[in-house]
PDB file of N, CA, C and O in Angstrom, chain B, residues numbered from 101:
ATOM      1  N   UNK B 101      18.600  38.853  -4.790  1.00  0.00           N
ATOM      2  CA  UNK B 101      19.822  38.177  -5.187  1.00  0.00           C
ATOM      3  C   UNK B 101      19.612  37.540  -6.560  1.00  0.00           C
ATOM      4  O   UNK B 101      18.614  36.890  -6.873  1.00  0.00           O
ATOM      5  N   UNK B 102      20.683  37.802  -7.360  1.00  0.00           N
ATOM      6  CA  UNK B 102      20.662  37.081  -8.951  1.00  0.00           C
ATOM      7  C   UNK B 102      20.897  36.089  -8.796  1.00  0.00           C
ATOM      8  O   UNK B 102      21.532  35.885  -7.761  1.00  0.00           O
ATOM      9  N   UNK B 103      20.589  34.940  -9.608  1.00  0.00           N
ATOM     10  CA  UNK B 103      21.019  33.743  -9.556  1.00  0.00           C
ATOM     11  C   UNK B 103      22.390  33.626 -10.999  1.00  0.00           C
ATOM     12  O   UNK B 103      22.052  33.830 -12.165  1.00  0.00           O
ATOM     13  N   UNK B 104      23.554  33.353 -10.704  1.00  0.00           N
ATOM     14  CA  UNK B 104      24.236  33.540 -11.599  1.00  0.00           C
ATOM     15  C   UNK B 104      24.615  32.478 -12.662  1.00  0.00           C
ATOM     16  O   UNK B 104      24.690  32.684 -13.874  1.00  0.00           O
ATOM     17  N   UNK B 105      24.775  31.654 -12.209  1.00  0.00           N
ATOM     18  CA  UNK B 105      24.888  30.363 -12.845  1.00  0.00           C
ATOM     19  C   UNK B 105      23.448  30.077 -12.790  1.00  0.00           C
ATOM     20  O   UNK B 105      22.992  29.599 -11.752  1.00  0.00           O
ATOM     21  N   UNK B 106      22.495  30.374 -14.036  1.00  0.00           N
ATOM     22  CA  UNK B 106      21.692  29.565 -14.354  1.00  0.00           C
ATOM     23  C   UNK B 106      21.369  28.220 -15.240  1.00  0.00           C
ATOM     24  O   UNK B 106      21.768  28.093 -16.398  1.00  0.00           O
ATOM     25  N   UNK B 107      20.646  27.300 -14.590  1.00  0.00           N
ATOM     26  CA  UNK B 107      20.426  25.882 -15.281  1.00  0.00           C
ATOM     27  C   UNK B 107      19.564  25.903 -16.267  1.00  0.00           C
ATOM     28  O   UNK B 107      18.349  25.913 -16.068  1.00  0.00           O
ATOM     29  N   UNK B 108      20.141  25.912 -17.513  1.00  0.00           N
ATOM     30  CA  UNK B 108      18.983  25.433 -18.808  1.00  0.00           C
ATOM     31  C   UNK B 108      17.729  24.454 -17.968  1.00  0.00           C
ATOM     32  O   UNK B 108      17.935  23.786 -16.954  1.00  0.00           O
ATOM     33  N   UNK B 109      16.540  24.575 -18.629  1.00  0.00           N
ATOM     34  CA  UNK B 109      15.589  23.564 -18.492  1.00  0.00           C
ATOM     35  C   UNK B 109      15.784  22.349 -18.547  1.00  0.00           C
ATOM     36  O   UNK B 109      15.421  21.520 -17.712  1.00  0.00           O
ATOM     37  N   UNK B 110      16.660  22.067 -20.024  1.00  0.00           N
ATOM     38  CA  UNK B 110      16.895  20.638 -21.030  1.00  0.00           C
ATOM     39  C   UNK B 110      18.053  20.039 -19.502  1.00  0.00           C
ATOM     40  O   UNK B 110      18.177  18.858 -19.179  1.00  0.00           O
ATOM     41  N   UNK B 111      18.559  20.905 -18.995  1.00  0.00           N
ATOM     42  CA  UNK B 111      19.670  20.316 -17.795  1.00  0.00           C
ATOM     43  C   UNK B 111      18.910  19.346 -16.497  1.00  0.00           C
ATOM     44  O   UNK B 111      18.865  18.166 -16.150  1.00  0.00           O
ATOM     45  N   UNK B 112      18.210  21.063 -15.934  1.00  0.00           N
ATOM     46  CA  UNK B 112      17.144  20.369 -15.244  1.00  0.00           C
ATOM     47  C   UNK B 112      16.271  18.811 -15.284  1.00  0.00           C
ATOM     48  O   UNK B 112      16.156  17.865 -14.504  1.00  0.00           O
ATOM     49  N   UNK B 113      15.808  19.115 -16.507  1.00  0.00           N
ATOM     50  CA  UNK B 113      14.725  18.331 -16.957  1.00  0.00           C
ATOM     51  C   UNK B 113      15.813  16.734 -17.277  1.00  0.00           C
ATOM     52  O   UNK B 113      15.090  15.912 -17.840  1.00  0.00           O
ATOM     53  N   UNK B 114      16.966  16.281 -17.107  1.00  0.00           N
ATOM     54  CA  UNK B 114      17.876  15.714 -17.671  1.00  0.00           C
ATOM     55  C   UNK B 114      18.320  15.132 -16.142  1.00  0.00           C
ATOM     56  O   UNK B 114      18.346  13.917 -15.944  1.00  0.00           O
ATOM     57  N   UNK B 115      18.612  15.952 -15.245  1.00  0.00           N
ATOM     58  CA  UNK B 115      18.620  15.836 -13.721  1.00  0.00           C
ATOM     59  C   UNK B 115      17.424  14.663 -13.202  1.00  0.00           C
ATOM     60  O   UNK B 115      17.649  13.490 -12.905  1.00  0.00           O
ATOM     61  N   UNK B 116      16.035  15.413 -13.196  1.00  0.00           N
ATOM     62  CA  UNK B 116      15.086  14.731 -12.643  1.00  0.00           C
ATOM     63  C   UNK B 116      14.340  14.180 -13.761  1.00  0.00           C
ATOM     64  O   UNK B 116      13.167  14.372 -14.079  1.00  0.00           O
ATOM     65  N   UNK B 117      15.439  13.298 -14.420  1.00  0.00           N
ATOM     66  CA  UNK B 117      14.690  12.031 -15.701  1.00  0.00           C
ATOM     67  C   UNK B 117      14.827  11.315 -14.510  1.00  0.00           C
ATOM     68  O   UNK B 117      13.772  10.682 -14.551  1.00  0.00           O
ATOM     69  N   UNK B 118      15.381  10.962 -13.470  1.00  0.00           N
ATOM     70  CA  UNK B 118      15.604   9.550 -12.714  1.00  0.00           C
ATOM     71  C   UNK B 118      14.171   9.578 -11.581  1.00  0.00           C
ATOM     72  O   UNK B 118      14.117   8.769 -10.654  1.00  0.00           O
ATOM     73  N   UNK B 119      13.122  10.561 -11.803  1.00  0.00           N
ATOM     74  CA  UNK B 119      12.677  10.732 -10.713  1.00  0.00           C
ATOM     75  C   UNK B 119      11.236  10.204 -10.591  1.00  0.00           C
ATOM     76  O   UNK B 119      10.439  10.309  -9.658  1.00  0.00           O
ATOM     77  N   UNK B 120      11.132   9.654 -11.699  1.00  0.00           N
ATOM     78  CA  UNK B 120       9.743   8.839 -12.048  1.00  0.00           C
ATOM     79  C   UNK B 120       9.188   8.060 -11.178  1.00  0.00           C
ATOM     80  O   UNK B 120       9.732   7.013 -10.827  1.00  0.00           O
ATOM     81  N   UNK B 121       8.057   8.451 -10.722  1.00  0.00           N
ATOM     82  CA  UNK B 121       8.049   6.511 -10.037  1.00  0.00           C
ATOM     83  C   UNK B 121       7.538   5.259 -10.550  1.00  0.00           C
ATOM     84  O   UNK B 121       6.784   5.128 -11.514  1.00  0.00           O
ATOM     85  N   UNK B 122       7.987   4.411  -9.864  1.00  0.00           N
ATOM     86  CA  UNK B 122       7.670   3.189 -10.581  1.00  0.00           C
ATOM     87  C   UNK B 122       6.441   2.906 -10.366  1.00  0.00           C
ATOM     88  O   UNK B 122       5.824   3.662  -9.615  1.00  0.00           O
ATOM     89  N   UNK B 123       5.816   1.868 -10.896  1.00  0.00           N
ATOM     90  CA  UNK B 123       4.178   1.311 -10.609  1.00  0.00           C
ATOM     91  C   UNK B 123       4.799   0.060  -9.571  1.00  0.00           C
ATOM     92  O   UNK B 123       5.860  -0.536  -9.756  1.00  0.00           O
ATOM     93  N   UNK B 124       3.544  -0.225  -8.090  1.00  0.00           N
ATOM     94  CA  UNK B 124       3.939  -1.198  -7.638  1.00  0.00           C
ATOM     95  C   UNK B 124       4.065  -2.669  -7.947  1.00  0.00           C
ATOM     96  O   UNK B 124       3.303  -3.238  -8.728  1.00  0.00           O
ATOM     97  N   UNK B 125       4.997  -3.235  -7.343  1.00  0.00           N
ATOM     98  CA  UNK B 125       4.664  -4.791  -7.880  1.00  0.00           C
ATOM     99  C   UNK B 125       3.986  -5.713  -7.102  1.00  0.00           C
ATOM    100  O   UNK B 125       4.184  -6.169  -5.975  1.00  0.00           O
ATOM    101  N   UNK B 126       3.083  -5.897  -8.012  1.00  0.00           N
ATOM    102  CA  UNK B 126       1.841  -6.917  -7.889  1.00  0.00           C
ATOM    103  C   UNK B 126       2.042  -8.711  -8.107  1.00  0.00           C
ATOM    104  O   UNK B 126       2.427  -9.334  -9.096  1.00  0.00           O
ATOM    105  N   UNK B 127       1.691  -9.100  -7.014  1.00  0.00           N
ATOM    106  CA  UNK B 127       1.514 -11.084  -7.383  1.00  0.00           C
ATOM    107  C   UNK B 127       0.569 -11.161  -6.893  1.00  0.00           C
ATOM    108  O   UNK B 127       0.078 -10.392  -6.067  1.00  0.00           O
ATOM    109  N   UNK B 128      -0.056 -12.595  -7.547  1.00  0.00           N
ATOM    110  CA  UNK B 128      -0.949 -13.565  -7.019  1.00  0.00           C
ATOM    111  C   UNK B 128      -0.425 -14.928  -6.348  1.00  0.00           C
ATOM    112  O   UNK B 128       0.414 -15.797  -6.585  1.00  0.00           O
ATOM    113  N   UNK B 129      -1.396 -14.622  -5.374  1.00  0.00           N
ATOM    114  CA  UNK B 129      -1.279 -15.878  -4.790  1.00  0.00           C
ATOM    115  C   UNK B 129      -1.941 -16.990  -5.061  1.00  0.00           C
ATOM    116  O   UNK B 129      -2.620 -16.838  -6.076  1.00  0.00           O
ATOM    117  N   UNK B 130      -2.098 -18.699  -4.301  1.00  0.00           N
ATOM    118  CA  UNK B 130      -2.840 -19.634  -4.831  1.00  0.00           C
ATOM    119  C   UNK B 130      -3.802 -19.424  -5.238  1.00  0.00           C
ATOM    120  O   UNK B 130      -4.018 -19.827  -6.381  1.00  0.00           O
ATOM    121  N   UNK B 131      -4.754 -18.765  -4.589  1.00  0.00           N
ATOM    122  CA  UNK B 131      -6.008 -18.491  -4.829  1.00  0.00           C
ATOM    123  C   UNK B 131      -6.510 -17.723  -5.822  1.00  0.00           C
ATOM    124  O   UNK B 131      -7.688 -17.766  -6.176  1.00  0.00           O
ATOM    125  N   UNK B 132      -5.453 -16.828  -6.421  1.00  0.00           N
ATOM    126  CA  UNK B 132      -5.850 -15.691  -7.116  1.00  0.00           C
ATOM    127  C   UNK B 132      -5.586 -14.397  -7.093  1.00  0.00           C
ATOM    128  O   UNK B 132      -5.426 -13.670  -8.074  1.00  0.00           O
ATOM    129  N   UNK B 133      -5.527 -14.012  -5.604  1.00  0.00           N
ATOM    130  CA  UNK B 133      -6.206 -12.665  -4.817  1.00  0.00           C
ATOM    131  C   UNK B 133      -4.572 -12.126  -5.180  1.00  0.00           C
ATOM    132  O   UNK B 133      -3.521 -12.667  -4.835  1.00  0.00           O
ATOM    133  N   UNK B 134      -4.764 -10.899  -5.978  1.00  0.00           N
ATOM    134  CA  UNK B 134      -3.927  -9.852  -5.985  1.00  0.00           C
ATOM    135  C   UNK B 134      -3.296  -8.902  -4.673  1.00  0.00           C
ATOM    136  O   UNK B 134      -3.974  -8.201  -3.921  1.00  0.00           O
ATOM    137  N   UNK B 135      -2.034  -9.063  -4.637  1.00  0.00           N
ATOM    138  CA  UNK B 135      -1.659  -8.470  -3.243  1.00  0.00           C
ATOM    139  C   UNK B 135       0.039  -7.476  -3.208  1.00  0.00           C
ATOM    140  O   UNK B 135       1.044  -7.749  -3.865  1.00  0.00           O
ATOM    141  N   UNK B 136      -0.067  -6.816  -2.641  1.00  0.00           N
ATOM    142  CA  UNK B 136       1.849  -6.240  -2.961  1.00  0.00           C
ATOM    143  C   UNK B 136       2.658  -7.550  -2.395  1.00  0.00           C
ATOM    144  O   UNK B 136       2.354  -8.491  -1.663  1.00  0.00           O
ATOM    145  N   UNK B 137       3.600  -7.226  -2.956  1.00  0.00           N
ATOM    146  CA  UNK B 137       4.554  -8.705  -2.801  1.00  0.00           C
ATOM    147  C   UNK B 137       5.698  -8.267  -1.714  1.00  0.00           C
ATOM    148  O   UNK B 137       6.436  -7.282  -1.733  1.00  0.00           O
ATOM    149  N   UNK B 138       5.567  -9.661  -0.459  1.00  0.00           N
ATOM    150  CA  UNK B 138       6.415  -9.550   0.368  1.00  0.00           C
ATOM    151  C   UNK B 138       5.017  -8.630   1.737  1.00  0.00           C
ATOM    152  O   UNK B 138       5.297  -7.859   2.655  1.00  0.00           O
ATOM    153  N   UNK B 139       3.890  -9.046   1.396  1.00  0.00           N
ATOM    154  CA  UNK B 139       2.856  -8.603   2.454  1.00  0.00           C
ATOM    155  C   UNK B 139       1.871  -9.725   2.237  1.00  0.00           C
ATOM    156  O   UNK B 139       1.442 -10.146   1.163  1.00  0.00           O
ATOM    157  N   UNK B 140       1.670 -10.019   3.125  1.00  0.00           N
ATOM    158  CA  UNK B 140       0.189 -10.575   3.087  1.00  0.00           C
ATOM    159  C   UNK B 140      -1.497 -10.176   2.700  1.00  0.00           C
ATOM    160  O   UNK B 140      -2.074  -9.278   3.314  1.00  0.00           O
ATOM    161  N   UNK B 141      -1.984 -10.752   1.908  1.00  0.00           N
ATOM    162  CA  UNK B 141      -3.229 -10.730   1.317  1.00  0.00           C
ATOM    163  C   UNK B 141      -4.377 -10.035   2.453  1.00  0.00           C
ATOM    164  O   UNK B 141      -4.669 -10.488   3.560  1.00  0.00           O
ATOM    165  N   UNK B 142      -4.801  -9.044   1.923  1.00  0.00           N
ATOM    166  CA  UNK B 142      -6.215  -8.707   2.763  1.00  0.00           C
ATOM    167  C   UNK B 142      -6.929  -9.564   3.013  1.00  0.00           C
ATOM    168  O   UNK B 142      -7.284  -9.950   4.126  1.00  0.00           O
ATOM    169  N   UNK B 143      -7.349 -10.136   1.508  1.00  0.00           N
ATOM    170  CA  UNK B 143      -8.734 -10.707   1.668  1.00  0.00           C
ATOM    171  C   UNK B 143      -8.425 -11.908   2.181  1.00  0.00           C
ATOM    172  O   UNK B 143      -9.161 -12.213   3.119  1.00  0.00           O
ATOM    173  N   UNK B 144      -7.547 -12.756   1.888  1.00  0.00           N
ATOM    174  CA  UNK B 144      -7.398 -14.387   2.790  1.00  0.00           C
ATOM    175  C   UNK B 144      -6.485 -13.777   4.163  1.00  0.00           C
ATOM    176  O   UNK B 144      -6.893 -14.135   5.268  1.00  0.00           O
ATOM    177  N   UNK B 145      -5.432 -12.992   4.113  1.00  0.00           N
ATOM    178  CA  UNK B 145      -4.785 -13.425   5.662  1.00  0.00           C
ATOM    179  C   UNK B 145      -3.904 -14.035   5.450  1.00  0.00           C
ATOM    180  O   UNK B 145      -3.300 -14.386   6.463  1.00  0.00           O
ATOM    181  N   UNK B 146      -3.331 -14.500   4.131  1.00  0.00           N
ATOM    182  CA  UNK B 146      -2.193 -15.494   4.081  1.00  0.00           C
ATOM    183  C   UNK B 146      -0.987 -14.477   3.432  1.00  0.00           C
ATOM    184  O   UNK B 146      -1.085 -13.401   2.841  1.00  0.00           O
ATOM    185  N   UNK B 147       0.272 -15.358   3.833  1.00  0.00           N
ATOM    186  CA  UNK B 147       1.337 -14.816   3.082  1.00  0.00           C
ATOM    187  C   UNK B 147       2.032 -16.620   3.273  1.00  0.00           C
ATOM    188  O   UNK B 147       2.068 -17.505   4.127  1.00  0.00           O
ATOM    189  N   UNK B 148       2.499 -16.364   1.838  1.00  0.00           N
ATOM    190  CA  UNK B 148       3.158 -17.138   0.989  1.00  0.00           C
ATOM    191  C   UNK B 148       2.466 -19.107   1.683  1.00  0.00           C
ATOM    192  O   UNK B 148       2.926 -20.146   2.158  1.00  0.00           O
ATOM    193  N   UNK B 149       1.322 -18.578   1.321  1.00  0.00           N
ATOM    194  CA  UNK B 149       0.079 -20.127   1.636  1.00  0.00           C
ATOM    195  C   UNK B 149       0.149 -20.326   3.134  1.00  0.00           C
ATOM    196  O   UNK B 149      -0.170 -21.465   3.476  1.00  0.00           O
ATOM    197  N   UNK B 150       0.418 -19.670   3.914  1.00  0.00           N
ATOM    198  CA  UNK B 150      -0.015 -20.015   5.194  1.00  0.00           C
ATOM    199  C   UNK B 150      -1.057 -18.679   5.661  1.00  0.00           C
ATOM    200  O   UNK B 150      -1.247 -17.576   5.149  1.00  0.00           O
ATOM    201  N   UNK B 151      -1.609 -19.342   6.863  1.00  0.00           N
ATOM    202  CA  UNK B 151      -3.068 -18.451   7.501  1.00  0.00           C
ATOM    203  C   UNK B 151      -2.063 -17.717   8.085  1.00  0.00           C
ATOM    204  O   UNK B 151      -1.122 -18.416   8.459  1.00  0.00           O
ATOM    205  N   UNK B 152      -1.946 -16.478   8.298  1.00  0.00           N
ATOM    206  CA  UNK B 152      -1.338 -15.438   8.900  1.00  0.00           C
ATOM    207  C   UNK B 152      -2.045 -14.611   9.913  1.00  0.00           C
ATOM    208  O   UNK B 152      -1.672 -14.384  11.063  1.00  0.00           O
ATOM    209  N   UNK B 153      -3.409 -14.083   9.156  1.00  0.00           N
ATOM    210  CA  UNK B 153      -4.125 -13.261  10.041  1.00  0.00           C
ATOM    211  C   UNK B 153      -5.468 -13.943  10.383  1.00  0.00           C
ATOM    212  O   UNK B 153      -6.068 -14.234   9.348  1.00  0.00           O
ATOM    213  N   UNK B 154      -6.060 -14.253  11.391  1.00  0.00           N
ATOM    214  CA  UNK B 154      -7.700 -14.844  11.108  1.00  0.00           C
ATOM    215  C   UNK B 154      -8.423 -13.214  11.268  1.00  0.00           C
ATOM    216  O   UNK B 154      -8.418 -12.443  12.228  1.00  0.00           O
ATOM    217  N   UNK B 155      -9.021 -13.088   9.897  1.00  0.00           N
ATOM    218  CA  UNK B 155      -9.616 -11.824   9.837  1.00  0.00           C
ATOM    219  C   UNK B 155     -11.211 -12.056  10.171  1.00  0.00           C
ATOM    220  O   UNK B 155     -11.960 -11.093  10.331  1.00  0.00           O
ATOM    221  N   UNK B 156     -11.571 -13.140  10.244  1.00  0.00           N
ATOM    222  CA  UNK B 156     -13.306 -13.071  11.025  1.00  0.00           C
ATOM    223  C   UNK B 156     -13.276 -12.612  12.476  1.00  0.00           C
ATOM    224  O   UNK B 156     -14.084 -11.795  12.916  1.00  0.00           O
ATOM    225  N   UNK B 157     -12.106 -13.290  13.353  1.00  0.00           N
ATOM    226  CA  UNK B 157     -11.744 -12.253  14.466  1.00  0.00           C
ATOM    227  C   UNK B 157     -11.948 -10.798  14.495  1.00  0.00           C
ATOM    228  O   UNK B 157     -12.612 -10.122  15.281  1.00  0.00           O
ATOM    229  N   UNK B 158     -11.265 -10.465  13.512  1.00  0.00           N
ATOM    230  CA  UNK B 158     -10.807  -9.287  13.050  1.00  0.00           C
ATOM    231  C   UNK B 158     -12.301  -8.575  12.994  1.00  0.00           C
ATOM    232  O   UNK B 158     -12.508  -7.675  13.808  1.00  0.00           O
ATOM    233  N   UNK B 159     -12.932  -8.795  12.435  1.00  0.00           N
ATOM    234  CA  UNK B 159     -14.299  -8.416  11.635  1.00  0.00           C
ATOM    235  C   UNK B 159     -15.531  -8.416  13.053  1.00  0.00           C
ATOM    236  O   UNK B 159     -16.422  -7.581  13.206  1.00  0.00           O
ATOM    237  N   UNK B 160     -15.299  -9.348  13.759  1.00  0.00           N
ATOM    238  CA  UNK B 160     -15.714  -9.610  15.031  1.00  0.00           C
ATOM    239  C   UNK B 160     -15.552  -8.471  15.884  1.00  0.00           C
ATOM    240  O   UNK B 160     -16.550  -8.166  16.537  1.00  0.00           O
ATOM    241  N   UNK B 161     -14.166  -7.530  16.079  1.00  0.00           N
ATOM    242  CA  UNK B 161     -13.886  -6.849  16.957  1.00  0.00           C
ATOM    243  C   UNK B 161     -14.349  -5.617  16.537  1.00  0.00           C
ATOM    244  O   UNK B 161     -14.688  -4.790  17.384  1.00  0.00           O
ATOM    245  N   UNK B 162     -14.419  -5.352  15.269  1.00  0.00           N
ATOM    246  CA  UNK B 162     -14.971  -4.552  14.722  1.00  0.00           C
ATOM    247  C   UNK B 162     -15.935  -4.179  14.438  1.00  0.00           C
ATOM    248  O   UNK B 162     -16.011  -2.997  14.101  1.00  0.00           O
ATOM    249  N   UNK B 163     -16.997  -4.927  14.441  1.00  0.00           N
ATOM    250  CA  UNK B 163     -18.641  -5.097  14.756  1.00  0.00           C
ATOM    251  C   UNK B 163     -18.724  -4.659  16.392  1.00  0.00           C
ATOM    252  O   UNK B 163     -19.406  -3.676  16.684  1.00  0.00           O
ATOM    253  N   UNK B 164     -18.267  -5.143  17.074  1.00  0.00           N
ATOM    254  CA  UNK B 164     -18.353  -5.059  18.249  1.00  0.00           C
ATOM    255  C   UNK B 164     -17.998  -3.417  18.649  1.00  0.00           C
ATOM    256  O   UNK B 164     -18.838  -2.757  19.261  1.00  0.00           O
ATOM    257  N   UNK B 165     -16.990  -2.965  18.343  1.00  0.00           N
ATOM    258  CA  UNK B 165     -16.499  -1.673  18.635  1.00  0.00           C
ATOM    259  C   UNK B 165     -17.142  -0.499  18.214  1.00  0.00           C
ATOM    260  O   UNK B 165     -17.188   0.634  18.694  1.00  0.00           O
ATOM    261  N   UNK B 166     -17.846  -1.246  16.769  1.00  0.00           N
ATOM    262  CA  UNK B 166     -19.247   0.000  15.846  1.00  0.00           C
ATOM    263  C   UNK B 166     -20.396  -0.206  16.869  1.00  0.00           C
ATOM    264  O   UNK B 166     -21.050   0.800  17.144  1.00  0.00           O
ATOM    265  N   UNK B 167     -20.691  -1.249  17.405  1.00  0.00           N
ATOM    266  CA  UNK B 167     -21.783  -1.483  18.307  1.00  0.00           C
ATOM    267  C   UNK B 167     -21.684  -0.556  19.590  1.00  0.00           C
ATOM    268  O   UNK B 167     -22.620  -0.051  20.209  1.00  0.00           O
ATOM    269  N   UNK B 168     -20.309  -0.454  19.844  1.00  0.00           N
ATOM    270  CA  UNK B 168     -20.421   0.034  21.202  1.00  0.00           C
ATOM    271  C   UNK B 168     -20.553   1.782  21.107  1.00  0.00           C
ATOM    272  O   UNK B 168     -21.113   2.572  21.867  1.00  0.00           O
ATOM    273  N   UNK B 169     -19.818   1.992  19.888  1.00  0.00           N
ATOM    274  CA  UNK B 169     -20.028   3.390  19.924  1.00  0.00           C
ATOM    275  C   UNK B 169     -21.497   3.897  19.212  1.00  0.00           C
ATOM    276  O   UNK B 169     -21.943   5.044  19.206  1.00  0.00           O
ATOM    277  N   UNK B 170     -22.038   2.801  18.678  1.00  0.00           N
ATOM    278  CA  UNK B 170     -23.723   3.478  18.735  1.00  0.00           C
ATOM    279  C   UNK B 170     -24.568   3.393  20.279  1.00  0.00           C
ATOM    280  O   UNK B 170     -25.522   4.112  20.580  1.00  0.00           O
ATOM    281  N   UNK B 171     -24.183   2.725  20.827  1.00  0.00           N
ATOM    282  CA  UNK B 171     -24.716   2.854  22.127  1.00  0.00           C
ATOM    283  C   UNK B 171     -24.438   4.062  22.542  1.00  0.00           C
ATOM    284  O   UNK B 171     -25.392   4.750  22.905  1.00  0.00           O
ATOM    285  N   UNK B 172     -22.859   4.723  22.606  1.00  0.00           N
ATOM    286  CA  UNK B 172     -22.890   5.282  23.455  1.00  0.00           C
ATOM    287  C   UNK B 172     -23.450   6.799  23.409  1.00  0.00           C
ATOM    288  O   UNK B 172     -23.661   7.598  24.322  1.00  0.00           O
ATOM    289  N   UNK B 173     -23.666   6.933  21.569  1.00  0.00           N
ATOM    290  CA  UNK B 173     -24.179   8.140  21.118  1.00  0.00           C
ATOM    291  C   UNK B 173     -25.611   8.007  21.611  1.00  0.00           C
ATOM    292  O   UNK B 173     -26.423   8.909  21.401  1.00  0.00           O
TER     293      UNK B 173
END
């Protein structure tokens, strides 16, 4: 099948100018720590200065779970 109506490039290329993406947006929080905005910080656990996540828990369960699967190998 021919394509009959063909699209110049400069058309095309004029089409998907809108299709760029953007770079994400980045803040700091009190501390410093770079994070996407409207999420909470990895490294502290906080969003917008409060403790959100306690990640030594976190780090805890996870030691624990690497532990268990070297045992079981």
């Amino acid at each position: 099948m021919v394509v009959r109506m063909r699209h110049t490039r400069a058309r095309t290329r004029n089409r998907r100018s809108h299709h760029a993406l953007s770079k994400p947006a980045l803040t700091k929080d009190d501390k410093g720590d770079i994070h996407l905005r409207h999420r909470l910080s990895k490294v502290t656990g906080s969003y917008r200065g409060r403790k959100v996540l306690d990640l030594s828990a976190k780090l805890e369960k996870r030691a624990k779970a690497v532990k268990e699967t070297e045992v079981v190998r």
